[in-house]
N, C-alpha and C positions, 0 to 999 in steps of 0.2 A: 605773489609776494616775492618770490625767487628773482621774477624779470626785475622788480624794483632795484631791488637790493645790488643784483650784477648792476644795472643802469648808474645805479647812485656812483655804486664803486667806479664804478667807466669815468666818470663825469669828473669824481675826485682825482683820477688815475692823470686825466686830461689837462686839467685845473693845473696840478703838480708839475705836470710836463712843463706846460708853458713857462709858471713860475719858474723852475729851474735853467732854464735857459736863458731868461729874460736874468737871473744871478747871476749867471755865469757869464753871459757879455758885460755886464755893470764892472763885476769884478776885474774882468779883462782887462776894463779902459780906466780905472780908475788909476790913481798914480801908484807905486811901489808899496808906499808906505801904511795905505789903506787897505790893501788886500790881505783875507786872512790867510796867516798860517797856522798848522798843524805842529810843524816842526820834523815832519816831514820831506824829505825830496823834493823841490817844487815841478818833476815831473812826475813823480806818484801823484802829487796832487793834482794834479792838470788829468792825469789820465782819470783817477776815481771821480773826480767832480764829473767830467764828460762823460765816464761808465754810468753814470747815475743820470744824467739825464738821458744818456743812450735806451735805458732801461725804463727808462718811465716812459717815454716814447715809445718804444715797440710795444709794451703793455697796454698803452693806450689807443697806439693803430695798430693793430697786430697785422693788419690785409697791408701796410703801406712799408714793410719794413725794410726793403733796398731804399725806398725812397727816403726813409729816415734815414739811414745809414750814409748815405750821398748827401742829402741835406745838410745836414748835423756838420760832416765833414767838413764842406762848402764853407758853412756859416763860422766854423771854426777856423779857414784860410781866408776867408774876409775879413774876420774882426779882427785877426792877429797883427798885421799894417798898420791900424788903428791905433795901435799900441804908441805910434810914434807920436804921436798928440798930448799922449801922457808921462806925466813928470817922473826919470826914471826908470820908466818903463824900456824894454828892448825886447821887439819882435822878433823870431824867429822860427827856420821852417821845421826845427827840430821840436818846438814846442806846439806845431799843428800837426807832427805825426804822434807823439804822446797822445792828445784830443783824440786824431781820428782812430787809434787803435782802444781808445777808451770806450770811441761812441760805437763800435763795432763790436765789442766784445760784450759791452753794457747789451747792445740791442739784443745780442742772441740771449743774453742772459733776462733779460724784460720779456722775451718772447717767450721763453722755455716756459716762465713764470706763470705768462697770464696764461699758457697754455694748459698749463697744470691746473690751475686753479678754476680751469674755464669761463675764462672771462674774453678769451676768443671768439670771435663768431663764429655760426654754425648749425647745423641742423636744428638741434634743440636750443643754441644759444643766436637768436638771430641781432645783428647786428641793433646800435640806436638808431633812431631817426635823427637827423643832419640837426644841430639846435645853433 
């Protein structure tokens, strides 16, 4: 029953990942006026939105976590350019270091997590099967 329950959680963990990154490029390219604010810094926001997919990514591959951490980053210096398509919008490389220090600090903080919770793989927690 245990294996279910981790599995289910992995699954949702995964789910969520994707989803939030698939937000966060949308939000990226959409024009000025459609992106949400907080009322917030829009570099706090850039950094906690990417903390939070940093963190649901490492939780969900915890074995892949430089590679999320270089991915995430990547994906965060490609889609920023993009920017200039939308109305309003103005890229910049100070707002793909906010990201990549969000998706970096998110990751260890997604790792520590699932670590704790053991939802890592491991002896007694063995990885899923590929789906």
């Amino acid at each position: 029953m245990k294996d279910f329950k981790v599995d289910t959680i992995r699954l949702l963990i995964r789910r969520a990942a994707w989803l939030s990154i698939l937000i966060v490029v949308l939000v990226t390219l959409v024009p000025i006026g459609w992106r949400p604010a907080t009322g917030l810094s829009p570099n706090i926001e850039r950094f906690c939105a990417m903390a939070a997919v940093g963190a649901l990514f490492a939780a969900a591959y915890p074995r892949r976590f430089w590679l999320i951490v270089l991915t995430l980053s990547l994906t965060a210096a490609m889609v920023e350019p993009l920017q200039f398509i939308a109305a309003g919008r103005h890229p910049s490389l100070r707002d793909v270091e906010f990201k990549s220090l969000g998706v970096a600090i998110g990751a260890v903080l997604g790792y520590a997590v699932a670590s704790v919770t053991g939802l890592t793989p491991g002896p007694t927690n063995p990885a899923p099967e590929a789906t």
